[in-house]
C-alpha positions in Angstrom: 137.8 50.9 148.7 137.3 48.7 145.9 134.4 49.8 143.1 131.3 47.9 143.6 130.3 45.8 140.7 127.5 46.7 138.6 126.9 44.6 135.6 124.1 42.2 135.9 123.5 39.0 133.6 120.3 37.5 133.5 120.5 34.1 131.7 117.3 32.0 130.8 118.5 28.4 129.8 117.4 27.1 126.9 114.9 29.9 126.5 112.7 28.5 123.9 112.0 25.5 126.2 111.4 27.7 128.9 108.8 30.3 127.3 106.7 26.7 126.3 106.9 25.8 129.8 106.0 29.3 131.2 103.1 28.8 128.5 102.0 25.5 129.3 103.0 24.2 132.8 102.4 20.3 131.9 105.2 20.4 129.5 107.7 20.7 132.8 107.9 16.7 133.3 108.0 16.2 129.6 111.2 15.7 127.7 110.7 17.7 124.4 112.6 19.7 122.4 111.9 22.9 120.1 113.2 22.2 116.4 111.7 23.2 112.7 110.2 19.2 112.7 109.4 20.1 108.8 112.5 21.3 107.6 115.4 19.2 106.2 118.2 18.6 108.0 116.6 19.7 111.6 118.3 20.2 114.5 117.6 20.5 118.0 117.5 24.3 118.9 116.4 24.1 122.7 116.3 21.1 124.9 113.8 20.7 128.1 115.7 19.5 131.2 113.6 15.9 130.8 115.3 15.5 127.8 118.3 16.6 128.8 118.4 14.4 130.9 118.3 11.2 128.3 121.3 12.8 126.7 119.9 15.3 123.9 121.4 18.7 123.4 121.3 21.9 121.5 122.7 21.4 117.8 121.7 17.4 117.6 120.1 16.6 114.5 116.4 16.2 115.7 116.6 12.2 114.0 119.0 11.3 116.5 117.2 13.0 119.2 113.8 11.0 118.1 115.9 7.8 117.9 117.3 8.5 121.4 113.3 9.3 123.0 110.9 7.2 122.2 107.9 9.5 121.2 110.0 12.5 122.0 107.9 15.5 121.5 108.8 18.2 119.4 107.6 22.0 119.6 108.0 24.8 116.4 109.7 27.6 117.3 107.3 30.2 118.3 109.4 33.8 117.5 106.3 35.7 118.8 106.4 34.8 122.4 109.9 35.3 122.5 109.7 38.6 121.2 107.2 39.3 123.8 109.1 37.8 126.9 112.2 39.6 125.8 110.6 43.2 125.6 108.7 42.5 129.4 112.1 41.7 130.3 113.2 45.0 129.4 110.8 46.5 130.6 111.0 45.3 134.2 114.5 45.8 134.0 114.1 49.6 133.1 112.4 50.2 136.1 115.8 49.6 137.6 117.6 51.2 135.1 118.3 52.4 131.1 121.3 50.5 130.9 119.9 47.4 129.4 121.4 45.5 126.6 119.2 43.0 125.2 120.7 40.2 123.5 118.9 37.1 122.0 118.0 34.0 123.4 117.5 35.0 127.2 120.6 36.9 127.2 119.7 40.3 129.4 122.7 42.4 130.6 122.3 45.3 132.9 124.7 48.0 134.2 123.2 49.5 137.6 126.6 51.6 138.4 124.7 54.9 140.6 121.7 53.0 141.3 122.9 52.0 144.6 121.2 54.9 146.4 117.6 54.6 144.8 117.5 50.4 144.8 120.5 49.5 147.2 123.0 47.2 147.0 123.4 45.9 143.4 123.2 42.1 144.1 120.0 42.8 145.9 118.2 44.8 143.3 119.4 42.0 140.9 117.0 39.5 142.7 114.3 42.2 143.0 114.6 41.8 139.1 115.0 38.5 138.9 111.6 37.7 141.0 109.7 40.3 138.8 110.8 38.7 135.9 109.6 35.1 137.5 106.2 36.6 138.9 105.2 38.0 135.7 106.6 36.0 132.8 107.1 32.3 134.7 111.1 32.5 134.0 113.7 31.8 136.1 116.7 33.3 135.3 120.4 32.5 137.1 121.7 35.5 137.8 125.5 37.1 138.3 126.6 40.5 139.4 130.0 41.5 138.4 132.3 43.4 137.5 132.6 43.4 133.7 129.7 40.6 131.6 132.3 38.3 130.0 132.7 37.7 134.4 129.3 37.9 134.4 128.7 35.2 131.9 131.1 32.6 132.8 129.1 32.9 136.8 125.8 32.7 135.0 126.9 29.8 133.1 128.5 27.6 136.5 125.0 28.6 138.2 122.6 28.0 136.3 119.5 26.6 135.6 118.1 29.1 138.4 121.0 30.4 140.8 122.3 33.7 142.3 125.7 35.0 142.7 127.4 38.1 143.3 131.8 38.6 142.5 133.4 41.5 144.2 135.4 43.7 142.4 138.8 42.0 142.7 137.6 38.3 143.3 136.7 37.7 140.1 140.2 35.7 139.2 139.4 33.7 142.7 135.6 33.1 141.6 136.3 31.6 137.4 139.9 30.2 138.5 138.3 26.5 139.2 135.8 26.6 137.0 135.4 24.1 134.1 137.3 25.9 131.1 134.4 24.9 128.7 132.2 28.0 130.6 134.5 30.2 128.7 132.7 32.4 125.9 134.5 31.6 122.6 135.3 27.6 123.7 133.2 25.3 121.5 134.0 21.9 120.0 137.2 22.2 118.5 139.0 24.0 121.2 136.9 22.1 124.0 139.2 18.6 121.9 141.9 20.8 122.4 141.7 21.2 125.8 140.9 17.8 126.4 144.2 16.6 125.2 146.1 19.1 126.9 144.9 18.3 130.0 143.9 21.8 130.8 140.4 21.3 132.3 139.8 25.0 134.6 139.6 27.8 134.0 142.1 29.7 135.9 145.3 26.7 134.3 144.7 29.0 131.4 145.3 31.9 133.3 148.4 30.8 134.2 149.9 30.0 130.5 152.9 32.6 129.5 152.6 34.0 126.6 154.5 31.6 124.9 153.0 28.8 126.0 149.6 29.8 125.0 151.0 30.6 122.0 152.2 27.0 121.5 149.7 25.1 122.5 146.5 27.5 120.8 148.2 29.2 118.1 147.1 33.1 117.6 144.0 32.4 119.3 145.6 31.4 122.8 146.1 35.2 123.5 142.6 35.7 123.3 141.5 32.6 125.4 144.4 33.4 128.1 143.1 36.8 128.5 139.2 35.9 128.4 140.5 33.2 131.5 141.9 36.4 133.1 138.7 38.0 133.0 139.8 40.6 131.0 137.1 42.7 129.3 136.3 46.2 128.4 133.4 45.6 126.6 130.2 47.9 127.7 126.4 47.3 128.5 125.3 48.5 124.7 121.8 50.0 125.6 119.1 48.2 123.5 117.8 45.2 121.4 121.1 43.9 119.0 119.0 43.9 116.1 118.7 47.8 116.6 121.7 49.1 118.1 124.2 50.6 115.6 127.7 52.0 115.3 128.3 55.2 113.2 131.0 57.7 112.3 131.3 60.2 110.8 134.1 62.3 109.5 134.6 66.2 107.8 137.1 66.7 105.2 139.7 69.5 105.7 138.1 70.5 102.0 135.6 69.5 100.7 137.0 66.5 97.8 136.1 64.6 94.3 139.2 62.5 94.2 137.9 59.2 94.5 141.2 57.4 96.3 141.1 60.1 98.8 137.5 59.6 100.0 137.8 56.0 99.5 141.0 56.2 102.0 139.2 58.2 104.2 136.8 55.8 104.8 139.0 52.9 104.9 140.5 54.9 108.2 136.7 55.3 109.3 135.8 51.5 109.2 139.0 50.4 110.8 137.7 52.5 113.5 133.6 51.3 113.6 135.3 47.5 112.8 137.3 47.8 116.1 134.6 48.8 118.6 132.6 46.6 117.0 134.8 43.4 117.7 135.6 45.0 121.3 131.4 44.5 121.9 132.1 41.1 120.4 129.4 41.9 117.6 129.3 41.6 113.9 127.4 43.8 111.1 124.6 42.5 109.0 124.5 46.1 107.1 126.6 48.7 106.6 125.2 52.1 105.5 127.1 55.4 103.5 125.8 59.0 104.2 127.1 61.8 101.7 127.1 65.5 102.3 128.0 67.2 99.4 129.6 70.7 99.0 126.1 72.1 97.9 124.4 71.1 101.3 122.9 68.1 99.3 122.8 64.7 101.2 122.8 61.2 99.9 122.4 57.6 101.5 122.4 54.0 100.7 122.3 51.3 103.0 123.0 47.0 101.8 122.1 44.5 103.5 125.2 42.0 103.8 125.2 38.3 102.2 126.6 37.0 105.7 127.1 39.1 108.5 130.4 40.8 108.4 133.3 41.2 110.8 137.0 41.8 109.4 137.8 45.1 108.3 138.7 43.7 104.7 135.3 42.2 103.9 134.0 46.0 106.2 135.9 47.9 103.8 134.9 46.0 100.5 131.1 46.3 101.7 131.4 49.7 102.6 132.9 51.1 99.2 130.4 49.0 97.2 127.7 51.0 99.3 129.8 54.2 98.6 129.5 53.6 94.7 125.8 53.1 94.4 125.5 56.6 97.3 128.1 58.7 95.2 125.1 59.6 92.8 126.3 63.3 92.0 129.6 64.7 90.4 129.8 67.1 93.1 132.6 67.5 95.7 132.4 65.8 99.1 132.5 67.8 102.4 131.9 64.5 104.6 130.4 61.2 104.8 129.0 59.1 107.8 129.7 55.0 107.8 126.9 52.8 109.7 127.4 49.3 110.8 123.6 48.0 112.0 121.6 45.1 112.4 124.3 43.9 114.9 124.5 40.3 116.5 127.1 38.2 118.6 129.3 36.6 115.9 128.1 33.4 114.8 131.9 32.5 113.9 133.0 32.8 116.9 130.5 30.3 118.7 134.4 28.5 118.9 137.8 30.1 118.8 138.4 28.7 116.0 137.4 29.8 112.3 136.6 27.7 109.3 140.0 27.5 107.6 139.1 30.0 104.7 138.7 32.6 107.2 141.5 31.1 109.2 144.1 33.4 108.4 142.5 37.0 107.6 140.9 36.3 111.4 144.5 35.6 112.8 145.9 38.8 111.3 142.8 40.7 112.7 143.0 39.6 115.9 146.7 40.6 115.6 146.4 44.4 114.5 143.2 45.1 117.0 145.6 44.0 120.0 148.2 46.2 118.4 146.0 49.3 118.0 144.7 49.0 120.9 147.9 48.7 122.7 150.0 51.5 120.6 146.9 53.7 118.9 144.7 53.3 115.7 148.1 54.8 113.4 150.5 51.5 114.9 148.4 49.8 112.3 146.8 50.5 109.1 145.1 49.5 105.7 147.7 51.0 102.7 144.4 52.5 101.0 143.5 54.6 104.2 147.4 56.0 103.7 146.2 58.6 100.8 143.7 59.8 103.0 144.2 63.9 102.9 
């Protein structure tokens, strides 16, 4: 007997638009959109279905969208109220079970595997949650059971404003197959050109592609987009709010050491290991964080806040020994140290496939050496400094 699927998404379109709706109910047959009118260069960061409707999107500069609506309204952001819908979310959700990842912008994902015998059957206690969430808050999610949330997400996305589906395990090729191969997670305006002019408009003609082909036609990243149109993904539900989940390791010398190459390799070997469950949850770090136990018993830490969040195990491994310097406050031998990567959030360079060109190539490799650690072990594939690790 097949495993029933457990991960739930809950997906609030345009969720700014939706919390001013749930806050003022004549805003529903307005067409508006939620944008920083003051600052320069504003865009559009959440579109009401009205004004969806005359053609305005997320991302278009708010000018445009004024030009195209006639006395268009336009809302400030109101961080607050989101904040406050996001944690009743939780909380109704935790009722169900403590599971609960909570991403930004509406994104909630659950993971209700053994809850079958308190709540029943997964896809209904996903509507019990769903109608709580509507009865108390006035949101509507659409909401997908599945097997893994990259399955979840694409279903969310082909349902939504407000629908409900559940995928079996093993339908889940059957359910994305025809569906439009912009849903996928990753595809944004450059590959969604690229895809035009191939002529490759579903999901599961991706599927298909050999190797080779995908190769051809995407370059590096066409492994990744063949195997996101498979379904494939091990990511897990990561209990808690992005912002505050964290990754950490730590790791005990054999003795305890002052020679700085060694520690420094030693904790080259500990990021590549943080920097790839980190990409495997599809996150990036906005700090990294050094604690030091010293021979004596005495403990340092320092924690830097990153210029732009981080994702590559160079730039992880250039942060982190920058962090080690200013924590490495005592001439004393090291027994261990413990690397942090916190304030995490979905990458913002990967909102497409594709990275700027500077980062073109270090992503290429990257992608590269995660597929083959993960296929062969962390050792098929190292950084030369983590090689004078003792």
């Amino acid at each position: 007997m097949m495993p029933q699927s457990s991960i739930v998404h809950l997906n609030i379109t345009d969720f700014a638009a939706a919390i001013a709706i749930a806050k003022d109910r004549s805003l529903a047959d307005v067409p508006f959109v939620v944008a920083k009118a003051g600052a320069a260069r504003a865009i559009v960061l959440a579109v009401s279905n009205k004004a969806r409707e005359e053609g305005i999107y997320s991302g278009l500069p708010l000018t445009h969208a004024q030009r195209m609506v006639k006395n268009l309204k336009v809302l400030s952001p109101d961080p607050r109220a989101y904040t406050i819908a996001h944690r009743s979310m939780e909380e109704i959700a935790s009722t169900y079970t403590p599971t609960i990842q909570n991403d930004s912008g509406g994104h909630l994902y659950l993971d209700l595997a053994g809850t079958s015998s308190l709540f029943g059957p997964h896809i209904d206690c996903a509507i019990h949650i769903r109608n709580e969430i509507n009865r108390r808050i006035g949101l509507t999610p659409s909401v997908a059971v599945a097997a893994n949330k990259l399955v979840a997400k694409i279903a969310t996305r082909a349902i939504r404003p407000a629908g409900i589906v559940g995928i079996r395990s093993g339908e889940e090729a059957d359910f994305i197959a025809p569906q439009d191969a912009l849903l996928l997670p990753g595809v944004g305006p450059a590959m969604a050109k690229i895809l035009s002019v191939t002529g490759l408009r579903e999901i599961g003609e991706l599927a298909a592609l050999q190797d080779h082909e995908a190769l051809a036609l995407f370059g590096k990243k066409g492994l990744v987009l063949r195997d996101s149109a498979k379904g494939i993904d091990c990511s897990k539900v990561s209990a808690g709010n992005l912002s505050q989940r964290k990754i950490r390791r730590t790791v005990d010398f054999s003795e305890p050491l002052l020679d700085q190459t060694a520690i420094q390799a030693a904790l080259a070997t500990t990021i590549e290991d943080v920097g790839l469950e980190m990409r495997q949850s599809k996150l990036e770090a906005g700090s990294v964080g050094i604690n030091i136990l010293y021979a004596d018993g005495v403990q340092t830490a320092c924690q830097e806040k990153c210029f732009r969040p981080l994702q590559f195990d160079t730039e992880l491994v250039e942060a982190a020994c920058n962090v080690l310097c200013r924590a490495a406050t005592r001439r004393v031998r090291i027994r261990g140290l413990a690397v942090t990567l916190a304030d995490l959030d979905a990458p913002s360079r990967q909102a497409d496939l594709f990275t700027p060109e500077k980062l073109e190539r270090i992503g290429r490799l990257q992608v590269a050496v995660d597929r083959s650690r993960l296929q062969f072990g962390p050792e098929a594939i190292t950084l030369a400094c983590s090689l004078f690790h003792a």
